[in-house]
N, C-alpha and C positions, 0 to 999 in steps of 0.2 A: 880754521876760520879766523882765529885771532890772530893769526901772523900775520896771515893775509888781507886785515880787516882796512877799508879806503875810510880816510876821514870823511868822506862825501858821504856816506852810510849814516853815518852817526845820527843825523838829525833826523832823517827819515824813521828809523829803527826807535830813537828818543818818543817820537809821535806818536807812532802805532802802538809800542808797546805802552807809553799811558793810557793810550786808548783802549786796549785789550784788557792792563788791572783794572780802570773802572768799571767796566763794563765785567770782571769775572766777581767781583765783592757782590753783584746783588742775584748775580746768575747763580754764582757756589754757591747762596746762600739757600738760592730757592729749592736747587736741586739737591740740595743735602736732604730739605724735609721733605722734597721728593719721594726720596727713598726710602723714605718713614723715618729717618737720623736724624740728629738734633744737627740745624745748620751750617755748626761749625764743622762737621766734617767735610761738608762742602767746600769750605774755604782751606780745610787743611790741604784737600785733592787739588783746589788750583792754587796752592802753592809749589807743591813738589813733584806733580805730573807736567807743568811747562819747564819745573826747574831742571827735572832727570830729562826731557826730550831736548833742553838746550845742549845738553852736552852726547847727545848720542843720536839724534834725529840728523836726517837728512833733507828737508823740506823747512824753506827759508821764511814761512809764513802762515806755518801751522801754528793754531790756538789750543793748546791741549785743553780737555775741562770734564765735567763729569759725564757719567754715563747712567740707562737704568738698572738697577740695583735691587728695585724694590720685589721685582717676580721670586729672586732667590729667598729675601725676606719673609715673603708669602707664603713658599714652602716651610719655612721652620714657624712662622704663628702658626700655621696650620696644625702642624706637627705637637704643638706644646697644646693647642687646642685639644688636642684626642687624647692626650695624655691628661693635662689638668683643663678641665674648663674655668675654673676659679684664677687659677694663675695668668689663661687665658683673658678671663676680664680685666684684669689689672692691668697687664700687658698693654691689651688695647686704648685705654684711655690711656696711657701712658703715650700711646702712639698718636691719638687723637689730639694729643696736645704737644705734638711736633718734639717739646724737649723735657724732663722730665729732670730737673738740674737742681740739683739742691747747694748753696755758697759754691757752686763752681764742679762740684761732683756729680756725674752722671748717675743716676738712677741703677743700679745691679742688674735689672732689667735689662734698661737698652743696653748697657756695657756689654750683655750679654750676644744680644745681636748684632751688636759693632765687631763684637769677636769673632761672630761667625761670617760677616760681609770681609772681616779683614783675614780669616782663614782663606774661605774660597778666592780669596782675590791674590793671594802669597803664593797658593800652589799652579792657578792658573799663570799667574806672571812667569814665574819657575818654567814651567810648560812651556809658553810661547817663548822664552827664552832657548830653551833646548832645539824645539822648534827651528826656530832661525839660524842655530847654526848646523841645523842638518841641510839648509839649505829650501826650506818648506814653507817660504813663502810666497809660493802662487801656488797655492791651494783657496785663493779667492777667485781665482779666474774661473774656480767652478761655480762660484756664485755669479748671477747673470746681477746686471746693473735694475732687472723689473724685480727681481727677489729683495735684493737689499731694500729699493726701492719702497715696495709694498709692505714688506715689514717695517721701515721703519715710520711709513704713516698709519702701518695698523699701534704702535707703539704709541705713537702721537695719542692717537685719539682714549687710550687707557689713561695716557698723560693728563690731557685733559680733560678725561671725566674723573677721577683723581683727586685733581682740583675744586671738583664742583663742592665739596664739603665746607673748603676752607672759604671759597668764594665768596656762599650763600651762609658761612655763618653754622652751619647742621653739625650737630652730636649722635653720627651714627658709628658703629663699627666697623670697620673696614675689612669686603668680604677677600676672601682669599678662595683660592682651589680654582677649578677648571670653571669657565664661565661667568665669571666672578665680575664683567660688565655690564652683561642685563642685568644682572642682581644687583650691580650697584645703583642702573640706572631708576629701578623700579624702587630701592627705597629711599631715592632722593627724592622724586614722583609721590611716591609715596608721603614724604615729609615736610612737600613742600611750603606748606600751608609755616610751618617753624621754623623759617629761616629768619635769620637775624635781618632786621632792617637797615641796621646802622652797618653791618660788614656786607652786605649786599650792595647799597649806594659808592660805599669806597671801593671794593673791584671793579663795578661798573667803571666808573669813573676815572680810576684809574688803568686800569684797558684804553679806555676812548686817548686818555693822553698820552699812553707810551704808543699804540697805534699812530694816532696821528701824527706827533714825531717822527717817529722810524718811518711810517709810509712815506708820508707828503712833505717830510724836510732834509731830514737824511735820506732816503733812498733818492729821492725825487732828484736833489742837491748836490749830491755824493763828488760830481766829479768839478766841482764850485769849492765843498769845502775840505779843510786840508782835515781835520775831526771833525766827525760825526759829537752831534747833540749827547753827552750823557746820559739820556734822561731815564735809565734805568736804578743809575746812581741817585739822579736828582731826586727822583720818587721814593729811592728806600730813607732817603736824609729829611725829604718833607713830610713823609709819611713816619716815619718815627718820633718827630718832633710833633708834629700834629696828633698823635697818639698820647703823646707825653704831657701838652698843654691843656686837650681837650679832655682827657681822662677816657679816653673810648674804652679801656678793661673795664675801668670803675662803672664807670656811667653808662654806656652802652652795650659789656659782656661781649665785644670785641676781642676775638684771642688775639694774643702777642706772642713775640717770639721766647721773651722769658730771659731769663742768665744765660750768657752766654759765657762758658772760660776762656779767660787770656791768657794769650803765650802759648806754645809749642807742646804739643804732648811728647813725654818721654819716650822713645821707640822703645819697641819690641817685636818678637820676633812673636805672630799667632799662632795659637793650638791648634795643629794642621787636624787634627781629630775630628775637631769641627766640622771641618769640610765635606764629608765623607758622604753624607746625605745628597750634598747640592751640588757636588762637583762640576754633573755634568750637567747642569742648567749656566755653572759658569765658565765655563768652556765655550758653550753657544755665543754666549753673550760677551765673551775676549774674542772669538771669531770675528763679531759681526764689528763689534769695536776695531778692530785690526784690518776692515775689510772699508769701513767707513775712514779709516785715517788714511791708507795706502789709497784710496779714491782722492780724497783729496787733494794726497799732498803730489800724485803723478799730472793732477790737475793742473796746481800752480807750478810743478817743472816742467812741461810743456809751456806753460803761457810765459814763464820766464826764463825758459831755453839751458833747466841747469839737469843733471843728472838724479834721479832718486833708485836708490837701491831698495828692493822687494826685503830682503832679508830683514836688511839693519832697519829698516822699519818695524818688521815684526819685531826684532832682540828691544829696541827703543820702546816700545809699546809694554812687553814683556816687562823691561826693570822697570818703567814707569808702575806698572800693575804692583813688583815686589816692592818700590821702596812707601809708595802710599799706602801698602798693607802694612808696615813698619810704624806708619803714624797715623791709624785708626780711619785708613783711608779706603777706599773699595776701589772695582775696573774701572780706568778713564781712558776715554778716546778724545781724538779730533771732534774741537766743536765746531761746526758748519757754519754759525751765525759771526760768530766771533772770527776765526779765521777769514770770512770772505769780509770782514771789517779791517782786521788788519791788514788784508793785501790791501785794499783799497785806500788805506792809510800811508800805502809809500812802506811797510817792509818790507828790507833789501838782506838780512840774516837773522840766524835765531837771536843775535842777541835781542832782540825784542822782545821774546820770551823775558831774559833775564831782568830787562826794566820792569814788566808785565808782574814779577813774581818779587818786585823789591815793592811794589806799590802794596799787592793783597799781604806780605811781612808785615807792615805797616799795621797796617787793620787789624788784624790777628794778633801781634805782640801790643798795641797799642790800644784800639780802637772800638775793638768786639764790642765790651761791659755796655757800650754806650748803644747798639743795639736792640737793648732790652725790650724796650717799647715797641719796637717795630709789628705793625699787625702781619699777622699769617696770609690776609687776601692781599697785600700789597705781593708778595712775594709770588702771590697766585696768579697775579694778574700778569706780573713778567712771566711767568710760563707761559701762561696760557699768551701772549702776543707773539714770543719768540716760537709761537708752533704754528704759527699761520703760511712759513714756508713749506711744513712738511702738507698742510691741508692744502697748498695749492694745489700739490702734486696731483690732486685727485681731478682736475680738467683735461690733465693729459689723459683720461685714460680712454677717451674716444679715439685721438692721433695714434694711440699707443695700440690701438682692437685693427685700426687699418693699417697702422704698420709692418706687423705680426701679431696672427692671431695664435700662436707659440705664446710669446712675452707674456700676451692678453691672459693667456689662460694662468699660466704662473702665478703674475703679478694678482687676477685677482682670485685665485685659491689660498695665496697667503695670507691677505688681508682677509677674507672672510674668516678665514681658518683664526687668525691672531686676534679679529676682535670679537669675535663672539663665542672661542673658546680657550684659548690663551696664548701670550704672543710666543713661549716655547715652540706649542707645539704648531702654533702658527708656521714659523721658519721650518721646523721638522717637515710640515707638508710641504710647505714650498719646495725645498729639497728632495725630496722623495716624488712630488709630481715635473720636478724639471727634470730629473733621472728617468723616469717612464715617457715622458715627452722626447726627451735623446732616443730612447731605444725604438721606437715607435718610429720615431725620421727614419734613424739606419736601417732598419728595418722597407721601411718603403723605398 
């Protein structure tokens, strides 16, 4: 690519990829505590998941970035639940308060469960590595495009109930095991009467304006301007410093984000031992990651007329998985939002990646400490806007019942199955009723 590289790229690729790091500092950060981890691992994953896919992807406009994480999480509190329930309480407000950092040192605790996201995410990478070169990558063609689909807005909607804690302000527990959405729904329902006022007003709020941004300026705009609005950036910068002036911990019990450590963590190689319990929940979940990136990047080879190879997709995917496991990183796939920003920004090769990953260096060696103040709902409220593409998906699903009522039945066994009993085993059915739906055709 770099022999080959036209000075006429340059500026286009300079664009997109600034556009892509601002836009991954407030994203990495959200989705770090996403996944119940203190944020900076978020930022460590979009550091060295666009940096490993710049040199070994084949798709000139992919945004690599994080993925969910938190289901596998789920199973190990569970697990230290039945064993200690004391350890278990600690644990949990440790989680309930996103980062547990004491002068720059993680808490034993979460260290501990970054060990075990960074287990399972080292041997899965390994895996899909192997994987690819047996030659094993269209083994997504067995997932239909309504499967993906439907899981991953039964995903969404966990995502954003998830959130409803950090939104509204609430000090509950975070439920884990099978079912574990009604139960969350019912005791936010439950508690609602205790939500914070002061962190309630700032998600709102800040919702209504990265919304309106992104819908009615940028989207609206898109093909007027050369970059999109920051404004997810702009919000975690206003929003931090408006934490910081107005005192919202102090004065209004507004959580923040807390210390955050600067600079690089040391690699290391994790204690695959770990793993051994969750393997194959993370196996699913590099599946669906690997099934979502090879979607989209045949996407943008098609619309811009270039080759994508099936395999070295998966092997790309794969070392991206081992070398983020390396730096306390979990599974990361193609992000949807951000990628369809950077095509849209004029990238012409990956090095846009590379600008993309010199910006969030910045932040991370530089920049972090000074996020301390930042509140928890601001980072809520990016989630929760950046998943109003996956909620669209749900008007198609009228077109989708008369187009095939096959898809129809898939698409919505998954989703029931993922949100009202967990998104595992959500996929699991999916799979297991598009297999009986095949047999059933050939059969007639």
């Amino acid at each position: 690519m770099l022999r080959n590289y036209k000075r006429s790229n340059l500026m286009p690729d300079l664009i997109a990829g600034s556009t892509a790091g601002a836009m991954m500092i407030p994203q990495g950060m959200a989705f770090g505590a996403l996944s119940t981890l203190p944020p900076i691992v978020g930022l460590y994953i979009s550091l060295f998941a666009p940096l490993t896919y710049f040199f070994l992807g084949t798709c000139h406009q992919i945004s690599m970035g994080n993925l969910m994480m938190a289901d596998v999480l789920d199973l190990y509190d569970a697990n230290i639940k039945s064993v200690n329930s004391v350890l278990y309480s600690v644990m949990n407000s440790t989680i309930s308060n996103t980062t547990d950092i004491d002068n720059g040192i993680i808490s034993d605790i979460q260290t501990k469960r970054i060990d075990v996201a960074c287990s399972v995410t080292f041997i899965v990478g390994m895996i899909t590595i192997l994987l690819s070169k047996l030659g094993l990558g269209f083994v997504t063609c067995f997932m239909s495009n309504s499967l993906i689909t439907s899981f991953t807005v039964g995903v969404s909607i966990h995502v954003f109930t998830s959130q409803l804690k950090n939104g509204l302000g609430l000090k509950l527990e975070r439920e884990t095991g099978l079912f574990k959405l009604p139960k969350t729904w019912y005791n936010v329902c439950a508690h609602l009467t205790e939500a914070n006022i002061a962190t309630l007003i700032t998600w709102i709020l800040c919702i209504i304006i990265i919304y309106l941004v992104k819908a009615q300026i940028n989207d609206r705009f898109k093909n007027k301007m050369k970059i999109p609005i920051p404004i997810e950036l702009i919000m975690v910068i206003f929003g931090t410093l408006a934490s910081y002036y107005i005192g919202l911990n102090e004065q209004y019990d507004v959580k923040i984000v807390k210390s955050i450590p600067k600079g690089i963590p040391v690699p290391k190689v994790p204690s695959l031992t770990l793993a051994t319990d969750y393997l194959g929940d993370g196996i699913l979940i590099a599946v669906v990651s690997y099934a979502q990136t090879v979607a989209l990047a045949k996407t943008f080879g098609l619309m811009h007329k270039y080759e994508i190879n099936p395999d070295q997709e998966m092997f790309a995917c794969g070392a991206a998985n081992v070398v983020c496991s390396l730096f306390s990183g979990y599974i990361t796939a193609a992000s949807v939002s951000r990628s369809v920003v950077v095509n849209g920004a004029g990238a012409k090769t990956q090095f846009q990646s590379l600008v993309a990953c010199s910006i969030v260096l910045l932040v991370i060696v530089v920049l972090a400490p000074y996020f301390f103040h930042l509140p928890l709902c601001v980072l809520a409220a990016i989630i929760c806007v950046n998943l109003r593409g996956m909620f669209w998906k749900l008007t198609q699903l009228n077109p989708l019942r008369r187009q095939s009522k096959t898809d129809f039945t898939v698409w919505l066994v998954t989703f029931l199955v993922a949100v009202f009993v967990d998104v595992i085993p959500g996929l699991l059915a999916g799979i297991a009723v598009s297999f009986l739906l095949i047999i059933i055709i050939t059969q007639q």
